[in-house]
C-alpha positions as a LaTeX table, in Angstrom:
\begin{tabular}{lrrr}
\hline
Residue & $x$ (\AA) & $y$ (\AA) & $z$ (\AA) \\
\hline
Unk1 & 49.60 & 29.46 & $-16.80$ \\
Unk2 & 51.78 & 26.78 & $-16.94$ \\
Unk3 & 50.91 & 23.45 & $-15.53$ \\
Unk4 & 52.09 & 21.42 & $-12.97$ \\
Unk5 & 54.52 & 18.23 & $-13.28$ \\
Unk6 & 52.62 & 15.59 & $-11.37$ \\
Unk7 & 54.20 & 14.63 & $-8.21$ \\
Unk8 & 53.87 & 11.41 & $-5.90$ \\
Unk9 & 54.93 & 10.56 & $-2.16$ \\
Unk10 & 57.59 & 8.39 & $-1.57$ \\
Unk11 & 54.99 & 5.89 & 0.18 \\
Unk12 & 52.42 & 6.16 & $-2.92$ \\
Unk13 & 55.59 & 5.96 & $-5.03$ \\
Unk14 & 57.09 & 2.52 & $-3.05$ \\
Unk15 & 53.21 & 0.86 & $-3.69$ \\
Unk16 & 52.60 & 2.07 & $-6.87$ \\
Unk17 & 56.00 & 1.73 & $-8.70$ \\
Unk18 & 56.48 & $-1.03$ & $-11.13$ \\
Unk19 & 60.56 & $-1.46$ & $-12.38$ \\
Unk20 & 59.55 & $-1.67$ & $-16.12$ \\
Unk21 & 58.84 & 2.06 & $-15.27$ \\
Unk22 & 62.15 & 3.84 & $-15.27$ \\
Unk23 & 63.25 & 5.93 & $-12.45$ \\
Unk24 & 65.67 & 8.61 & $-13.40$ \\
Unk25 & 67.79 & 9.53 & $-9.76$ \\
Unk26 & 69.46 & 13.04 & $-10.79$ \\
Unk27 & 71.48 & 13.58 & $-7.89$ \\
Unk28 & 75.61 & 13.91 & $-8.82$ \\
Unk29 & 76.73 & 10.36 & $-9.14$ \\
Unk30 & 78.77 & 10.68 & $-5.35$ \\
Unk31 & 75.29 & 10.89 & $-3.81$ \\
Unk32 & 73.79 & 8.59 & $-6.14$ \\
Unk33 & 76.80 & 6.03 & $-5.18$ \\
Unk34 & 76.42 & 6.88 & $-1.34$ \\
Unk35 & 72.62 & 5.64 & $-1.26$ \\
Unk36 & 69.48 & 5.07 & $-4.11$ \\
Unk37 & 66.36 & 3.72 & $-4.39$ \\
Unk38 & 67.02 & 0.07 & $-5.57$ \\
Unk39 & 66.76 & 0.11 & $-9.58$ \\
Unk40 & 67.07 & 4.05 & $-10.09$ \\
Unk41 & 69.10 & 5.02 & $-12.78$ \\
Unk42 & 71.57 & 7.85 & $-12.63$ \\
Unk43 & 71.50 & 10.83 & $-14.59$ \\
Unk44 & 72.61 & 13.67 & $-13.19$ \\
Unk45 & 70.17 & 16.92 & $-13.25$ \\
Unk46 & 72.48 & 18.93 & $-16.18$ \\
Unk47 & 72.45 & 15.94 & $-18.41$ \\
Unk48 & 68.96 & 15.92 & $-18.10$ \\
Unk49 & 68.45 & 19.48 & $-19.01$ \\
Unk50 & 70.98 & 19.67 & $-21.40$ \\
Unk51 & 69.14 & 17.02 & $-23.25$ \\
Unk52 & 65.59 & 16.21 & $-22.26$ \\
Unk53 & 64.22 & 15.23 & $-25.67$ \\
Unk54 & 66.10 & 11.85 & $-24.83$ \\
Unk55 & 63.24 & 10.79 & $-22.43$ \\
Unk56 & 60.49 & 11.86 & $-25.36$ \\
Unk57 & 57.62 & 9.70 & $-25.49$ \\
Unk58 & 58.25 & 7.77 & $-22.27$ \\
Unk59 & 57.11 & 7.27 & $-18.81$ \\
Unk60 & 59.05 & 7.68 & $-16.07$ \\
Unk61 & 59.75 & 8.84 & $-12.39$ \\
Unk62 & 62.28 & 11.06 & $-11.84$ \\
Unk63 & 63.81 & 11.30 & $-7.90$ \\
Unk64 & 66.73 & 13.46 & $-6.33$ \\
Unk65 & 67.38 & 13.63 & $-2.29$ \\
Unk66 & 64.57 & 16.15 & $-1.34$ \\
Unk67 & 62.23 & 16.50 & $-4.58$ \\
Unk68 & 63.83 & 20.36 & $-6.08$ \\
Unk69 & 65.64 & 19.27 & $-8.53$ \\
Unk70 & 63.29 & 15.93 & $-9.35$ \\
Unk71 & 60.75 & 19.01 & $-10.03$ \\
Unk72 & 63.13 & 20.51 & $-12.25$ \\
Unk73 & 64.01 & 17.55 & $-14.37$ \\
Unk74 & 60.78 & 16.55 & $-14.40$ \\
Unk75 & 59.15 & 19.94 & $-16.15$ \\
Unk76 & 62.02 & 19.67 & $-18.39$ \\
Unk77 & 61.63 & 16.10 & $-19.84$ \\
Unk78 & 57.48 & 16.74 & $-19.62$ \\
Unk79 & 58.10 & 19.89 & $-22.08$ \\
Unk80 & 59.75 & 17.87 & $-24.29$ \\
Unk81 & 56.86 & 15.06 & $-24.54$ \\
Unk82 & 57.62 & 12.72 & $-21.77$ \\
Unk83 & 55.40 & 11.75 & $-18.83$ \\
Unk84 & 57.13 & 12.46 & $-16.39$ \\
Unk85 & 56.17 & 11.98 & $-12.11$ \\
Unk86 & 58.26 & 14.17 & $-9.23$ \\
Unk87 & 58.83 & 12.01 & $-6.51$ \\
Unk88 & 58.09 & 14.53 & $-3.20$ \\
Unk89 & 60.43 & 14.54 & $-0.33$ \\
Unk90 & 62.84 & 12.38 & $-2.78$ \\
Unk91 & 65.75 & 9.74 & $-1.69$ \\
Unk92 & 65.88 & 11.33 & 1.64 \\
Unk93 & 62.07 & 10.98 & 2.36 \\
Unk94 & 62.70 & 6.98 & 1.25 \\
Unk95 & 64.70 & 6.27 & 3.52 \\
Unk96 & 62.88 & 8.34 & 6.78 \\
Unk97 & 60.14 & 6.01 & 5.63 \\
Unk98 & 62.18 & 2.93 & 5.99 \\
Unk99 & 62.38 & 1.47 & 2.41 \\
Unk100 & 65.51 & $-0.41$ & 1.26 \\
Unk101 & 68.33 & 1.69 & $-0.16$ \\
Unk102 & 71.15 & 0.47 & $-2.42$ \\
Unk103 & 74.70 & 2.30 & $-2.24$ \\
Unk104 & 78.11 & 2.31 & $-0.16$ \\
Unk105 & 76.17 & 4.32 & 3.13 \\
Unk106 & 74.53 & 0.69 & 4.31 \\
\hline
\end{tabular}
């Protein structure tokens, strides 16, 4: 069976989220430009799987609008040693919840 990639809420994420933790956003870069968590760092989902050794060894939050492809990325990276955390209901649940949102959609 294989396990699980951890995953978070974007309320538990917002208190528990320090920025010396990278967050990996890997929605295409137009929805990345239109609106992101404040700090998240692009890198689109098929960079991620075409090379998820890169994030070997590290922690990190990965995020995408809804939390699909965040899941994805984030059993990728995980497989290749990173420690990886899905952030559930993703940029769009963020921004339901009120939290501040960088981009060109403010």
């Amino acid at each position: 069976m294989l396990e699980r990639t951890p995953e978070i809420g974007v309320d538990e994420f917002a208190a528990a989220w320090r920025q010396e933790t990278p967050l990996i956003d890997v929605r295409s870069p137009d929805e990345y430009a239109e609106a992101h968590v404040p700090g998240a760092v692009n890198v689109p989902l098929a960079d991620v799987l075409a090379a998820p050794q890169r994030f070997a060894d590290q922690d990190l939050y990965v995020i995408c609008r809804s939390g699909g492809r965040s899941a994805t990325a984030a059993d990728a990276v995980n497989a290749a040693g990173a420690r990886a955390v899905s952030v559930a209901g993703g940029t769009a649940g963020w921004i339901d919840a009120g939290h501040e949102v960088k981009g060109s959609s403010q």
